[in-house]
N, C-alpha and C positions, 0 to 999 in steps of 0.2 A: 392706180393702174391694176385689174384684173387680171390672173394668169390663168394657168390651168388647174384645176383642186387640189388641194395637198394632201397631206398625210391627217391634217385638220380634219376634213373635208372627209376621208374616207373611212375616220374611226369612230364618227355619228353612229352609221349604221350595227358597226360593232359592240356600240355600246348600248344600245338597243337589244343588241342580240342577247348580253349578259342582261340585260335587264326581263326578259323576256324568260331566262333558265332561272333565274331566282325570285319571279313574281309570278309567273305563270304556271312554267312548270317546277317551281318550287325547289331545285335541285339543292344538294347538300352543300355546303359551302366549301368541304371539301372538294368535292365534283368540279363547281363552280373554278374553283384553283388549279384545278388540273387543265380545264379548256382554257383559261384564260394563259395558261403558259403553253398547251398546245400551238391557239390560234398566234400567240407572240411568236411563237421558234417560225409559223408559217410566214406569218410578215414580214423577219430580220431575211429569212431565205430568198424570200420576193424582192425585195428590197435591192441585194444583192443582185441575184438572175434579171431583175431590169434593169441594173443600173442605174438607177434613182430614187431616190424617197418620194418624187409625185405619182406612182403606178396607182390606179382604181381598181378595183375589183371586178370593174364590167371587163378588163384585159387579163383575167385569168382564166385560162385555157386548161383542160385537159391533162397536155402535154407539159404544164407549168406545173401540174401540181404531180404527174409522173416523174419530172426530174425534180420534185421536193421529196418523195422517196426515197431517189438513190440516192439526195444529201443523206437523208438520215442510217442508209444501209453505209457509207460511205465514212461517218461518226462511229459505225458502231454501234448503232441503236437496235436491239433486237427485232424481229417481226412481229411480236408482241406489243411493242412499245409502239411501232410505228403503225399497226392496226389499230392501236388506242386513239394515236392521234389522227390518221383518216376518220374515225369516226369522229369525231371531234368539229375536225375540218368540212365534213360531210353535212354534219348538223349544223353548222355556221352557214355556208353556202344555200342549203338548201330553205334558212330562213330568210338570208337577200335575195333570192329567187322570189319566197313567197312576198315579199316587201316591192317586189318590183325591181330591183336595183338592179337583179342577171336576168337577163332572157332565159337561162336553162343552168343547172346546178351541173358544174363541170365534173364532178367529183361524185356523181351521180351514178356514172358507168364504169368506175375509176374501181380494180378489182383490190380487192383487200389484199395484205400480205396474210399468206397461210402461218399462222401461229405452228411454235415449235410446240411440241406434246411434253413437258414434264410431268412425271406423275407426283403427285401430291405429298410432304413428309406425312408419315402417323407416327403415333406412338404404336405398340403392341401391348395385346392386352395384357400378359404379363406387366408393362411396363408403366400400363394405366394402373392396375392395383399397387404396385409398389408406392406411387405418385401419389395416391389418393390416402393410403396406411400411412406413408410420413405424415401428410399435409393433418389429419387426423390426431395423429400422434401428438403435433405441434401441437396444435385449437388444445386439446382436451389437457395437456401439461402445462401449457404456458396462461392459456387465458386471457391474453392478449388481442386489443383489438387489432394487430399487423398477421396474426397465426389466423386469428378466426375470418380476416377476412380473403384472406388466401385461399381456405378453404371455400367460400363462396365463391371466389371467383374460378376455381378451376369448376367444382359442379355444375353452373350457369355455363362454364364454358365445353364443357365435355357433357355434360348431362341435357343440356336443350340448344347443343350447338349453334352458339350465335356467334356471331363476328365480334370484333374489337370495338367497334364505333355503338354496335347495337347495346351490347352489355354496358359499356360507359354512361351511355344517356341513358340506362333503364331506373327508372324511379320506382318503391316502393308500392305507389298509388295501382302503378300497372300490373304487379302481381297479386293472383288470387290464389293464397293457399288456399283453400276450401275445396278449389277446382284443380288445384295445383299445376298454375297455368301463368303465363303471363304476356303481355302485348308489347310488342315490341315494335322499332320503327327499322325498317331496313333500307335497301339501298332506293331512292328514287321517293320515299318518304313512303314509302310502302308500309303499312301496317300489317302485321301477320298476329297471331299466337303460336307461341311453341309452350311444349309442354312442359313439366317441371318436376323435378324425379322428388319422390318424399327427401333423399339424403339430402338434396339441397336444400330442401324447407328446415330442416334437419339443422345444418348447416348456420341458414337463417337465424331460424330462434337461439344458437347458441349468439350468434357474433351481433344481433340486435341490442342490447344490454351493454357492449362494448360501444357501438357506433353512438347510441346514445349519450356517452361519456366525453364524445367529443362537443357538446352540444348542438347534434343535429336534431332536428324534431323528429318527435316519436311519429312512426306512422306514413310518415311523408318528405317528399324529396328525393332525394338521388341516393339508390339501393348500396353504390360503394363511397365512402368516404375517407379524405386524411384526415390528419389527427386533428384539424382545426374546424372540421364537420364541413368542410367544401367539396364538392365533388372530385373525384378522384379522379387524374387527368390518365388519358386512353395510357401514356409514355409510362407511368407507374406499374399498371397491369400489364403489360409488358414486360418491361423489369423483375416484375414480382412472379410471373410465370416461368420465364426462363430461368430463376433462379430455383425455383422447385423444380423443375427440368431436370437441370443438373444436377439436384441431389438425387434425382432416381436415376440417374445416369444415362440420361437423356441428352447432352448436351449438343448432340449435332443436330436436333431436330430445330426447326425455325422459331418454334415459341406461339402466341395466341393462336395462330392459323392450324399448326400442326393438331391442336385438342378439335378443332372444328372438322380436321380432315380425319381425327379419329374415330370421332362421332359417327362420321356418314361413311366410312369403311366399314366400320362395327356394325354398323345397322346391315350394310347388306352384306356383310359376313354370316349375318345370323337370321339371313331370309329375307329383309325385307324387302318390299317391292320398291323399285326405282322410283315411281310417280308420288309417293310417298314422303319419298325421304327428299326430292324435289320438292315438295311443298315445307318440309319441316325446313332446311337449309333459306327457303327465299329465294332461290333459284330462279330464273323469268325463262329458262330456258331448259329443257330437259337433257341438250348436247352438253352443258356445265356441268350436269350432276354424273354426265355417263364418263367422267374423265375417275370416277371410282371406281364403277365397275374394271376399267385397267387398273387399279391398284388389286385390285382384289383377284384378278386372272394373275397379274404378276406373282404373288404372294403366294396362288395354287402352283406354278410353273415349280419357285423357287423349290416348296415345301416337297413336290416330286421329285425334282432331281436330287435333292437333300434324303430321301428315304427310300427313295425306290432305288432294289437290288441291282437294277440295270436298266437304266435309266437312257 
């Protein structure tokens, strides 16, 4: 006996969908994890609001997916989080659309929540030099491959502002000292080059002779490693920055992200052009990068009211 489709029946198309963000458009597997728990929180909601686990997709409305918002405003989920997962839900829909499954992507005309504005932790540059004299200090006394590579990874990390994921996957093969430059993979598998300051080549050739002792190969593979020459997982560098952090007394600032948001405060602290430092960052959008130039108007407000006679 034949009923009406089930939940069998309606997660074909979804699984399609993921197939579709990690063979087509290639998305990070990361990435890939995050929709696949956005579009899950949509369904358990759905689920719910119809009262049954046979609902389709061709029966989602509009209005079904506005009162899946105020579940999430409703949790406690920020407008942040809940923009995250509209987009998410937006990109799901609008690929059953293109599949034929919807007549029209309900979630189409469906407005974003207005993200809240935080501005970004930095270090100060006072704070950078202290951070970089220890981490120095360490490499040049101890000689260890744990000191030497510390100090590479903060230079990589403040010196050609990359992210967490970018530095982890960055293999030797990809940088060119000569050029003092190196390729990296960003969000969306985006390839860019950023540049590469001499200190961290610098850097480099001390802590090379160290990594080699783990028996990684010379030359090649993956530019941080632990002591057993495996690539050094993102959770380490992490670890291992926040703990330099706090010896320069740093310790409120968030850790990998805050050297990244140092980076591109400093940059236009010291002139640079926004379009610029949007390209150096990977940015896909120049409204991302302009959430510094508020760090950097904050910093002038503070330093006036902090100096000025009468203020």
């Amino acid at each position: 006996m034949s009923g009406a489709p089930g939940p069998r029946e309606r997660s074909a198309p979804v699984a399609a969908f993921f197939r579709h963000l990690t063979d087509e458009r290639q998305l990070s597997p990361n990435t890939v994890v995050a929709y696949r728990r956005d579009v899950a929180d949509l369904e358990a909601f759905l689920t719910e609001h119809f009262g049954t686990p046979d609902w389709q997709w061709g029966r989602v409305e509009r209005l079904d997916l506005r009162s899946f918002l105020g579940w999430g405003r409703g949790r406690g989920l920020t407008r942040r989080t809940m923009a995250r997962k509209l987009s998410a839900i937006r990109t799901l829909l609008g690929f059953l659309h293109a599949e034929g499954i919807l007549e029209t992507n309900p979630a189409g005309t469906l407005r974003t929540p207005r993200r809240e504005h935080h501005l970004p932790e930095f270090v100060r540059e006072e704070g950078i030099r202290l951070l970089f004299r220890n981490a120095e200090e360490r490499a040049s006394t101890s000689n260890t491959l744990a000191d030497h590579r510390a100090l590479v990874i903060l230079e990589f990390l403040y010196g050609s502002g990359l992210r967490l994921a970018e530095l982890a996957s960055l293999d030797l093969e990809a940088i060119e000292e000569s050029e003092r430059q190196a390729r990296v993979l960003g969000k969306g598998r985006k390839e860019r080059i950023v540049p590469v300051t001499g200190k961290a080549i610098r850097a480099m050739r001390g802590y090379l002779p160290r990594r080699e002792e783990t028996g990684a190969p010379a030359g090649q593979g993956p530019l941080l490693v632990n002591a057993r020459g495996g690539r050094l997982s993102r959770r380490s560098i992490q670890t291992i920055v926040r703990a330099r952090l706090r010896e320069a007394g740093e310790a409120g600032k968030v850790g990998v992200h805050s050297l990244r948001h140092s980076f591109a405060t400093h940059l236009l602290d010291g002139g640079a052009d926004l379009m610029s430092v949007k390209e150096l960052l990977g940015h896909a959008s120049l409204s991302t990068t302009q959430i510094y130039t508020h760090t950097s108007r904050e910093r002038l407000r503070r330093v006036y009211h902090d100096a000025h006679p009468r203020p």
